[in-house]
C-alpha positions in Angstrom: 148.1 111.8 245.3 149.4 115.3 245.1 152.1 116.8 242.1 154.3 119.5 243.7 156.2 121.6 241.4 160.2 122.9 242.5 159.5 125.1 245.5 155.7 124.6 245.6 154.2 124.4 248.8 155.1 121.2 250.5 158.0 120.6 248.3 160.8 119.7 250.5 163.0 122.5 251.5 166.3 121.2 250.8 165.4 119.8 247.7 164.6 123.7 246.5 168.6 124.5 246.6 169.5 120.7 244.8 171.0 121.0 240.8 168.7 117.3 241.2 165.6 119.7 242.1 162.5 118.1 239.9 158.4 118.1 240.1 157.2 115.4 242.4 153.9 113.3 243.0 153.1 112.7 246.3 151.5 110.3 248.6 150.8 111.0 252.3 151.3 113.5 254.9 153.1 116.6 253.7 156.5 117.6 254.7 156.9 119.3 258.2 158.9 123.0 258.6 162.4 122.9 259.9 162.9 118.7 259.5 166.4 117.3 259.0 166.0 114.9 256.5 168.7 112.2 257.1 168.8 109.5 253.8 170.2 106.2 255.3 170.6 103.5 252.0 172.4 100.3 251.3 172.2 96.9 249.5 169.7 94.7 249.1 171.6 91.9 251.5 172.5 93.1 254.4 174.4 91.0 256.8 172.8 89.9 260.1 174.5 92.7 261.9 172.7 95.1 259.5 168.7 95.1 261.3 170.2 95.5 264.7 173.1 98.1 263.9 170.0 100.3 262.1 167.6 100.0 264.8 170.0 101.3 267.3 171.4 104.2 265.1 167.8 104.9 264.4 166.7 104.8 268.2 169.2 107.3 268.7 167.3 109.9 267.1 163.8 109.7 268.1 163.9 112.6 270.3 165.0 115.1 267.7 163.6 116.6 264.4 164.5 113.8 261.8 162.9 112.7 259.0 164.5 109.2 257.8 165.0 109.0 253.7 165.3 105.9 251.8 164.3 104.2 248.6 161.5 101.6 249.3 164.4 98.7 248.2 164.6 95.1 250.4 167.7 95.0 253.1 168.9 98.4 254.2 166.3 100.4 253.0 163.6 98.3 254.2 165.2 98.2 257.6 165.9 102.0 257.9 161.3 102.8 257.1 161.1 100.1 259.4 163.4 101.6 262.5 162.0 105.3 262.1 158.4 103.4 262.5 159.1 101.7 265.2 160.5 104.9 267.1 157.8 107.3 266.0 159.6 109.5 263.5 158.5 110.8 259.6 160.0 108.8 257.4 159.6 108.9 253.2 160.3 106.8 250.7 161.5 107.7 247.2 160.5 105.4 244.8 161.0 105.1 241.1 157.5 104.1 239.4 154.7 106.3 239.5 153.0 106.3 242.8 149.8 104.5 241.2 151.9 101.6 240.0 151.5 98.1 242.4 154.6 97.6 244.7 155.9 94.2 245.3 154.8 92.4 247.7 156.6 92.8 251.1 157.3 96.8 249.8 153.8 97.3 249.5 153.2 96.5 252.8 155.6 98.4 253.9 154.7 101.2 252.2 150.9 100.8 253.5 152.3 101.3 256.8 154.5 104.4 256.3 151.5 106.1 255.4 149.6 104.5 258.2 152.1 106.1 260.9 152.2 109.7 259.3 155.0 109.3 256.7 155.0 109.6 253.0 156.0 108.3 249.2 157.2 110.2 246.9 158.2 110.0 243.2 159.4 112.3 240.1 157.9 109.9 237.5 154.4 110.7 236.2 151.3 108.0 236.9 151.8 105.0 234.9 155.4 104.9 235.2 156.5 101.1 235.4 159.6 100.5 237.5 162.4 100.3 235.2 166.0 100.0 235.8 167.3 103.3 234.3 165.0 105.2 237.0 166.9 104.4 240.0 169.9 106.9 239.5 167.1 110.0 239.1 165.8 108.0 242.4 169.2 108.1 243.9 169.3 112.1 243.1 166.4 112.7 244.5 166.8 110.7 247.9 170.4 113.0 248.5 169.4 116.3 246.9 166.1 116.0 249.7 168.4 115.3 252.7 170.9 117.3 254.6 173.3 113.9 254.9 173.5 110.7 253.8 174.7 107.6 255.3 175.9 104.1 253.7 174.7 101.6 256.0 176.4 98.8 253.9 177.1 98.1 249.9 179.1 96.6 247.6 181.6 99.1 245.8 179.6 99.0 242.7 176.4 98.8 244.7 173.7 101.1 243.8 174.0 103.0 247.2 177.5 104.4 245.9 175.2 105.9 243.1 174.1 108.2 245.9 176.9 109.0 247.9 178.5 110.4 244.9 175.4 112.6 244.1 176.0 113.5 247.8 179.4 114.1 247.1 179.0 116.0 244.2 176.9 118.4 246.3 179.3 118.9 249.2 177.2 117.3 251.8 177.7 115.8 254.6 178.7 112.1 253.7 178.6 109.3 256.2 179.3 105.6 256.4 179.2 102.4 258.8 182.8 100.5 258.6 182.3 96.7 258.6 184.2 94.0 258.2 186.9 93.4 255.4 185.7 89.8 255.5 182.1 91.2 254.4 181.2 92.0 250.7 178.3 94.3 251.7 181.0 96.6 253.5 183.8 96.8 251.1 182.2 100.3 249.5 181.7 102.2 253.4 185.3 100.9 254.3 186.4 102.7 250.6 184.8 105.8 251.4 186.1 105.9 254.6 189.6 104.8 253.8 189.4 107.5 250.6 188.4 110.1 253.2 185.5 111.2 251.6 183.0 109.6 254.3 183.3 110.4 257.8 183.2 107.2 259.9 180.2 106.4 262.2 182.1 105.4 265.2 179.6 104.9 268.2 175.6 104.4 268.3 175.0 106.2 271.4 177.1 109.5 269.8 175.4 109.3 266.6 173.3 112.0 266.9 176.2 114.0 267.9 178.3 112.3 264.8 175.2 114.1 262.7 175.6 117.5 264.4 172.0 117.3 266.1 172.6 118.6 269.6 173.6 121.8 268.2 171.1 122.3 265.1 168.3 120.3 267.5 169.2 120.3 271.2 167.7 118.1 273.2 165.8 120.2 276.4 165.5 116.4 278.5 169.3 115.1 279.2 171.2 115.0 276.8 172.5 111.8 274.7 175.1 110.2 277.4 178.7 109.7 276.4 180.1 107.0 276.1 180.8 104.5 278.8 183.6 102.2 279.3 182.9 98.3 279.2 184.4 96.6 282.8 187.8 94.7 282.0 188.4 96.2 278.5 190.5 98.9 277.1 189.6 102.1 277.1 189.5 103.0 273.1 186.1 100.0 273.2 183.5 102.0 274.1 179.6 101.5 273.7 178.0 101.6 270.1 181.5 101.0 268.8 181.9 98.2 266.0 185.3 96.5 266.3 187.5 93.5 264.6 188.8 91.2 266.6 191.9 91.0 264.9 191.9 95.4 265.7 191.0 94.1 269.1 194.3 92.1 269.1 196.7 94.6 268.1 195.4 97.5 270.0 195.3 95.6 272.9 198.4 93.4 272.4 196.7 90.4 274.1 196.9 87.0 272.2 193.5 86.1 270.3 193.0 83.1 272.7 192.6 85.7 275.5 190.5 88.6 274.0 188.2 85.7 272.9 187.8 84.3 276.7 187.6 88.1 277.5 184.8 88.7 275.0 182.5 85.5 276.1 182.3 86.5 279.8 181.6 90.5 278.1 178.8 88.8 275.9 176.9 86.8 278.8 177.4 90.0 280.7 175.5 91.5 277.9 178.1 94.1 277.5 178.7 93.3 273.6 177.7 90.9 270.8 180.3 88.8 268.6 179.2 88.0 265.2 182.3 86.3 262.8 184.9 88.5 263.2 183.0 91.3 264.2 182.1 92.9 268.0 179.0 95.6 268.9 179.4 96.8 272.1 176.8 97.8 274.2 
């Protein structure tokens, strides 16, 4: 364990120009030069279309520079550590406890294994610091102030996720979120930012790295991340990576439900997209 004061060496860059700047402990590998630290967060209960819609943002991104951010937490956070492991890249968790405090359970095995593959945990509560409730918004500050965008994967308006989009906000970054179904509880806050324009809307997985602004702040020398294609038999506006109602699918379209639905099975044995409820991935 390691305590790195504001602008110490191997306190993280970005953090250095954050109002939310504060000493940190630190577990791990140290921060590398020129990362872009990308904090993906979200509740605590995902929907099923959560793991799958992370791992292939996250996928996206293993041949550039990132550094995936997120706060230890079960559901979205869990997912998003999980996904930058399983594609090679750095990824830290920000915790609120002091780093020589036991983890629950399933988080401490996760958090065995982010140092295991290179990655690291840090806090800005001193050792023997019990988790306590009141930390997470100093958590929250510190997970946005570090990164250089944050994205809402899924949460509740009230959830604690908004906590950090508005400290994101507040510092005029780059705010991102995944729209979801009305029909879902989990995505009623990223359909509010979006709808309050204060989120810009993650429209495709295979773009997302262009969404982000990586080819031109990390361009990618091996091809470069393919556009978009068009599924066979579908309009043109439902494009790979894209998330879509079926009830948008409808009115877009103007085709009766009965017949996006027969449209959408053959698509789905094709292996072209995936229904789940009311919602479509395409792939």
């Amino acid at each position: 364990m390691e305590k790195i004061d504001v602008g110490g060496s191997g306190y993280p860059r970005i953090l250095t120009k954050s109002k939310y700047a504060l000493p940190l402990c630190l577990k791990g590998q140290a921060f590398g030069d020129n990362e872009f630290c990308l904090a993906m967060v979200g509740t605590r209960s995902p929907s099923g279309l959560a793991s799958s819609t992370v791992k292939s943002l996250i996928r996206t991104l293993k041949n550039y520079n990132v550094r995936i951010v997120s706060g230890l937490a079960q559901g979205i956070d869990s997912l998003c550590h999980a996904a930058a492991i399983e594609n090679n890249l750095p990824t830290t968790a920000v915790i609120a406890q002091g780093l020589d405090m036991p983890l629950q359970g399933s988080q401490q095995i996760l958090a065995e294994k982010i140092l295991e593959c290179g990655g690291n945990i840090i806090t800005p509560f001193p050792p023997g610091s019990q988790a306590y409730q009141g930390y997470f918004v100093k958590r929250n500050t510190i997970i946005s102030g570090m990164s250089s965008a944050t994205i809402i994967v899924e949460s509740r308006v009230k959830g604690g996720a908004m906590h950090t989009a508005n400290f994101c906000l507040k510092e005029n970054k780059p705010l991102f979120a995944l729209p979801g179904s009305p029909m879902n509880p989990t995505s009623e806050g990223c359909n509010w930012l979006i709808y309050q324009k204060q989120a810009q809307i993650i429209w495709s997985i295979n773009s997302f790295p262009e969404i982000l602004g990586l080819n031109s702040l990390f361009p990618l020398s091996e091809p470069q991340v393919p556009k978009p294609d068009l599924p066979d038999k579908f309009p043109s506006w439902a494009v790979k990576g894209t998330i879509l109602e079926i009830s948008d699918i409808c009115e877009q379209s103007g085709k009766p439900v009965s017949e996006i639905l027969a449209m959408l099975t053959e698509m789905e044995i094709d292996g072209k997209c995936k229904v789940n409820g009311q919602s479509v991935i395409f792939f």
